[in-house]
BAMAR-390695 format. One record per residue (C-alpha): x, y, z. Coordinates in steps of 0.02 Angstrom, whole numbers, plus 50000, padded with zeros to 5 digits. Example, Ala and Ser with C-alpha at 12.3 -4.5 7.8 and 13.67 -1.06 7.14 Angstrom:
506154977550390/506844994750357/
This chain:
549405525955368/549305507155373/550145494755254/549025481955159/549725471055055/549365456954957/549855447354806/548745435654686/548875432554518/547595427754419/547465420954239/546555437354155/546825446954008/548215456453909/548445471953956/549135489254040/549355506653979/550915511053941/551995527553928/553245530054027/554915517254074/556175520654192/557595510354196/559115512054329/560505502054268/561695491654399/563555490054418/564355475454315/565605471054451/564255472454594/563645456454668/561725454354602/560495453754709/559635437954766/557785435154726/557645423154855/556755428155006/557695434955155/557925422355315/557045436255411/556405455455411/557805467655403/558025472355582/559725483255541/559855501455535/558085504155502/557265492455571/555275491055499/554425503955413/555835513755353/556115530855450/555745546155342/554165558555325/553685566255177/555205575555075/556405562455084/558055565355003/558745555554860/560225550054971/559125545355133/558295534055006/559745524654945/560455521655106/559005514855173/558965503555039/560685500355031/560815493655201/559625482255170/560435474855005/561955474855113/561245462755251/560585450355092/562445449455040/561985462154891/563275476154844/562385482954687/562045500454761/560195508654730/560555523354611/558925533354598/558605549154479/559335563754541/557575571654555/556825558054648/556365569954779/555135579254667/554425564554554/552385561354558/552075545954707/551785535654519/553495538854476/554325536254632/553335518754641/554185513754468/556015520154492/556005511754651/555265495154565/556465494454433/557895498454548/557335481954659/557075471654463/558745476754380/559665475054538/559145458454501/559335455854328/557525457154299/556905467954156/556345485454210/554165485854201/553485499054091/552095512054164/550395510354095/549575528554144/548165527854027/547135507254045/547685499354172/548295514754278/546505521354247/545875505654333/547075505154486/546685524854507/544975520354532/544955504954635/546085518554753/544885532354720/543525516954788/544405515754949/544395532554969/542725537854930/541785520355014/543115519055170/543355498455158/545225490855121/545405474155017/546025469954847/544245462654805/542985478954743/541385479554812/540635486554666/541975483054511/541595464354468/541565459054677/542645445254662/544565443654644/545375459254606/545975454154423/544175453554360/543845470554366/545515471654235/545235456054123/543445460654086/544075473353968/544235463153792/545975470753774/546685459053912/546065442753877/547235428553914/548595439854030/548955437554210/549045448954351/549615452954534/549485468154653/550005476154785/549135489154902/549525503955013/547955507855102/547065518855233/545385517455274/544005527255403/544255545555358/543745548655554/545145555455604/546095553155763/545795550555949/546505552156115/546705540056249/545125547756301/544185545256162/544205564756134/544535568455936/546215576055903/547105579455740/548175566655684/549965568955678/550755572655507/551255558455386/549875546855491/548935545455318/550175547555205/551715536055204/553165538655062/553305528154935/555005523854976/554405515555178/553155507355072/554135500354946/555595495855078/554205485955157/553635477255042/555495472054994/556415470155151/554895468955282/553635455355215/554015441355296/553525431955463/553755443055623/553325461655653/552555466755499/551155476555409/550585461955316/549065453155346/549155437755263/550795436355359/550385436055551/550155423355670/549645406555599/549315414055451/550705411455303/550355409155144/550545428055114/552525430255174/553595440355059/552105440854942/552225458954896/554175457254871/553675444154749/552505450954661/553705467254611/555025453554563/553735443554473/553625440554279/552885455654228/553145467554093/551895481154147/551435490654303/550035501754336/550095514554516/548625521854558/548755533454668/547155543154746/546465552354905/546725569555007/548335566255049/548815553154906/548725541155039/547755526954940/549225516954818/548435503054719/550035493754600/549345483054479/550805472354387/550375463454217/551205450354109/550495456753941/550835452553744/552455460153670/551175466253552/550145475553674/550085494253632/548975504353767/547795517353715/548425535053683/546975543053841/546095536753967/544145535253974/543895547354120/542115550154111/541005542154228/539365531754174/537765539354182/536145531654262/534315535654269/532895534454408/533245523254543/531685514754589/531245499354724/529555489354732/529265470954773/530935465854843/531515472354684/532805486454643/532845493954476/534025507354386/533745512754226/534705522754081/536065516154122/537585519253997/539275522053972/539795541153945/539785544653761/541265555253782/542385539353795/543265531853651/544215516953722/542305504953718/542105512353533/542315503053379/542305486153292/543585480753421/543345488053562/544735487753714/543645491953861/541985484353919/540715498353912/539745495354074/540545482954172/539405480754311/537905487154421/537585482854598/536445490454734/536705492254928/535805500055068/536495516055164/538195511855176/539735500555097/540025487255221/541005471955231/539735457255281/541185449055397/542975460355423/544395451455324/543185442955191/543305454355049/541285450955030/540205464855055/538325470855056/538345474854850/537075464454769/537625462354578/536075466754467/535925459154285/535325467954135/533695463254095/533255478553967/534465489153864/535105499954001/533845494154134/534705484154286/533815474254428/534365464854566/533165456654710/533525467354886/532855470755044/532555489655071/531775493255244/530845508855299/532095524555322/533715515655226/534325523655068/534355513354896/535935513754806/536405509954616/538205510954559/538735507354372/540305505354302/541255502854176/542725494054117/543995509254163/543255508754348/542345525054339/540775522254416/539455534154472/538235530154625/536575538654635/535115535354769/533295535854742/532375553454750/531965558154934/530635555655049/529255570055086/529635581155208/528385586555332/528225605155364/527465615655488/526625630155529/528015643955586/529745640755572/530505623555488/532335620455448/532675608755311/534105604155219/533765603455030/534625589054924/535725592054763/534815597854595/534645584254457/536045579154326/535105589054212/535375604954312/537295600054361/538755590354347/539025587554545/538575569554549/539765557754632/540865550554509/542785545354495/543265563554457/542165573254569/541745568254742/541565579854857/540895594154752/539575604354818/538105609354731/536595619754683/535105613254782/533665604054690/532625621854706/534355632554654/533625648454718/532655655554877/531095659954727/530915641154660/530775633954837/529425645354879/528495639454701/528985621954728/528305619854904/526705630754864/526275620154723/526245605254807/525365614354924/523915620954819/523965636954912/525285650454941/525735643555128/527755651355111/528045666355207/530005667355212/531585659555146/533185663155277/534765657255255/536305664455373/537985666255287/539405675455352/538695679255532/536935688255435/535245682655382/534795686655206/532795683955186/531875681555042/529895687155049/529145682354875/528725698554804/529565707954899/531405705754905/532785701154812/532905680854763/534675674554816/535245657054729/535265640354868/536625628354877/536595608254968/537975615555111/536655629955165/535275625455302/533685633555237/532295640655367/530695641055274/529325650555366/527485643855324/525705651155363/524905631555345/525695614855388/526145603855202/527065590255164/528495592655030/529675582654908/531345591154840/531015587554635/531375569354588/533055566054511/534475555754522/535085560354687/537165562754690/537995552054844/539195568454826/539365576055001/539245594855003/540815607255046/540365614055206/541415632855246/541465635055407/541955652755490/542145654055678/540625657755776/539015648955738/538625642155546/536965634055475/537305621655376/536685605755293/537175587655247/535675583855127/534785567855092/535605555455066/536845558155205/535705550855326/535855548655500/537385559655548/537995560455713/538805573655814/540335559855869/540775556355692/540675574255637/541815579455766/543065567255712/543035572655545/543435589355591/544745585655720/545585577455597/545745592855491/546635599955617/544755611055672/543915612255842/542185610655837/541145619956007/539385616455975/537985608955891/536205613255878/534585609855788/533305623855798/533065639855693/534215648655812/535845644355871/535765635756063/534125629556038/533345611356030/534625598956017/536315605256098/537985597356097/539275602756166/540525598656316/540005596156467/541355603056614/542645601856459/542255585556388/541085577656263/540125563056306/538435566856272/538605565756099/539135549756065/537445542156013/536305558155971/535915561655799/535755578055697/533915575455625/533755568755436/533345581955323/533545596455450/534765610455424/535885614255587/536945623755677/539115622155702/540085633155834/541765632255767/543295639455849/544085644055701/543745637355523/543805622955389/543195617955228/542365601255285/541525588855174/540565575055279/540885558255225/539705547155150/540285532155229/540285536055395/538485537555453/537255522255471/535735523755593/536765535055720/538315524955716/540015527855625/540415514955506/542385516555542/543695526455646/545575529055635/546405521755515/546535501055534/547485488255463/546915469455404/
């Protein structure tokens, strides 16, 4: 993983969510600790990122710390719990913050968990889920990062600052090559104590991790080390991702009167149809989740819905470095309807994302185009049933969950495509699971139910065109099991314009081998990818058809969900994991 890490503080509102404090107290006789800056980046016994993978001891930690207190003239020694080792990455983040504070006579910062840590949760959960790294959202008040926090009523008039661990692409790794390759452990996932050394001891001009201290650029040395030493009285970690690799810290100065909220608001918003005519995007029924309590009341602490913007296809930053992106802010112009002016061309996929003041948000697409079908054989890869039918829509608390299919079983496709048919044109539903076919011939066999990670053969009599039912289409990829040997499979509308390349990163960086891809009704037929005198290179462009259900050879297996983010018009969005 990649350090990012900034510091602003803006004047915003009071607040944090409180729970838990953690306070290491210092040796009397020791020599405090400056606050000054250092003259340079400790360069002694560990020099940069400190040294240790995952599991670090309790000792390793204080001596790595140590030394560096050491070299700034500082003898107050780092004493950390004894169970360090086995706290939550939140709880490591604060001991380690008030160990750096009360070394300094600062006054140790109390955890928010429920508010604010809801809110820093999510704008990691963001990263993770939309692949970009800055402190600005692209979807949670696009602007500076302490918006999304002070438009919550609770925290009018406080101030802010943050820091942020972050990883972004989800790709995977590659060789010198090119040729994907899993990445090697701790890549993605730093401990909190290298990251919190760094920020300290490592911030400054020279070889560093921090962007807005490289170069010609300044104005952001030792910013991270001075925004844990800052004037705050509240922190929020937020920690989020496969491999908790996404740390958002979100410091507050905050009324001595400020008493957080006993739970978080975990529950996403919910939206209606998406629709686009005119230059004009619309969403409507759009609402907070009634099952939170924190926008409730006469005085309410949270904003209900914060925001909605649109955005075509994929999250994308409009220039790297600028913290603007390709979200266009909607107003409301109804009770729960939303419109914003857009440009939609033919073949990209409408986005609408709401959320509200906790930072859950919940993006949904418009219903998908008609698919042709015809006579004989046609794979097709049905998308996600409505909300109405389930709960696996992408939201903070479920990405990634796969679904029943918009026709749940093999007996409603065959009605739903032979009613917009006007005939009885369906012969067959196939799908192959386990190595077998299991085939459904209406009135005649058994009905078996249909899920978004199975590719579906439909057999017709007559050429039709068909639309999956009209809902409000989850962004939520499907969970993909793959077994070794061939696999039909699916990554439903909207996951549009997948490529073999990026799919074989993803897997490679699970650790998996992909062999083979194919689109046909059989396996090594139509499209076929796969190396060519034991390389790939054939693939790098081709793309598995929209809508089409298709065929993996894997050399072993994986649970692989394909990433939203990573497919736009048969390119990937992002790679390995990058810094700015």
């Amino acid at each position: 993983m990649h350090l990012m890490r900034r510091v602003i503080a803006a004047a915003t509102a009071l607040g944090c969510l409180c729970l838990v404090t953690m306070s290491v107290v210092p040796s009397v006789a020791a020599a405090a600790c400056p606050t000054a800056n250092p003259a340079a980046n400790f360069t002694g016994k560990y020099p940069g990122v400190g040294p240790f993978g995952e599991g670090e001891t309790v000792a390793q930690v204080q001596e790595l710390f140590n030394a560096a207190r050491t070299a700034e003239g500082c003898t107050t020694p780092m004493v950390l719990p004894a169970n360090y080792a086995t706290m939550t990455r939140a709880e490591q983040f604060l001991a380690l913050y008030n160990s750096e504070r009360e070394a300094r006579g600062l006054p140790a910062l109390k955890l928010d968990s429920t508010l604010m840590g809801r809110i820093a949760f999510n704008h990691s959960n963001e990263i993770t889920t939309y692949g970009y790294a800055a402190h600005a959202s692209p979807i949670d008040q696009p602007q500076a990062f302490s918006a999304r926090i002070s438009v919550n009523p609770v925290f009018t008039g406080s101030t802010f600052g943050e820091n942020g661990a972050w990883s972004t692409g989800g790709g995977g790794c590659a060789n010198e090559q090119g040729e994907p390759t899993e990445c090697p452990p701790g890549l993605l996932t730093l401990p909190s104590a290298n990251i919190v050394f760094t920020y300290m001891y490592g911030d400054g001009p020279g070889e560093n991790a921090n962007p807005a201290c490289k170069g010609t650029v300044t104005w952001g040395c030792w910013g991270h080390r001075q925004a844990i030493l800052g004037t705050w009285n509240w922190v929020a970690i937020g920690v989020a991702g496969p491999h908790e690799e996404q740390v958002t810290s979100d410091f507050g100065n905050l009324p001595a009167s400020y008493t957080p909220p006993a739970t978080a608001d975990t529950n996403p918003p919910v939206l209606g149809p998406v629709t686009y005519a005119n230059g004009t995007a619309t969403v409507t029924g759009v609402a907070d989740s009634p099952m939170n309590m924190n926008d409730t009341g006469a005085t309410p602490l949270t904003k209900a819905i914060s925001d909605v913007v649109f955005y075509t296809n994929a999250i994308k930053e409009t220039t790297p470095g600028s913290e603007t992106f390709n979200t266009v802010v909607a107003t409301e112009s109804a009770a729960g309807t939303w419109t914003a002016p857009i440009t939609v061309a033919a073949g990209e996929v409408l986005h609408a994302v709401a959320v509200d003041g906790s930072g859950n948000f919940t993006d949904v697409t418009m219903a998908p185009p008609a698919t042709t079908l015809t006579a004989g054989e046609n794979t097709v890869a049905i998308p996600a049933a409505t909300p109405a039918a389930t709960t696996a829509r992408l939201a903070s608390v479920d990405s990634g969950a796969n679904a029943p299919a918009a026709t749940p079983t093999a007996a409603a496709l065959v009605a739903s495509i032979d009613r917009q048919a006007h005939r009885k044109v369906v012969r067959y539903v196939k799908v192959f699971l386990n190595g077998h076919w299991h085939i459904y011939r209406p009135g005649k066999s058994k009905n078996f139910p249909l899920y978004t990670s199975e590719g579906v053969d439909v057999g017709l009599s007559k050429k039709t065109r068909w639309r999956a039912p009209a809902g409000d289409e989850p962004l939520a990829a499907p969970t993909i099991r793959l077994h070794k040997g061939w696999n039909f499979v699916a990554a439903p509308y909207p996951l549009v314009h997948m490529t073999c390349h990026a799919t074989r990163f993803e897997l490679a960086g699970q650790g998996d081998r992909l062999e083979e891809i194919s689109v046909g009704t059989k396996p090594n037929t139509g499209m076929i990818m796969k190396p060519m005198h034991g390389k790939w290179g054939n693939d790098l462009m081709m793309v598995i058809d929209d809508g089409k259900g298709f065929w993996v050879k894997d050399a072993g297996s994986a649970t692989w969900t394909p990433s939203p983010t990573l497919y736009v018009r048969g390119k990937r969005t992002s790679g390995t994991p990058t810094t700015r």
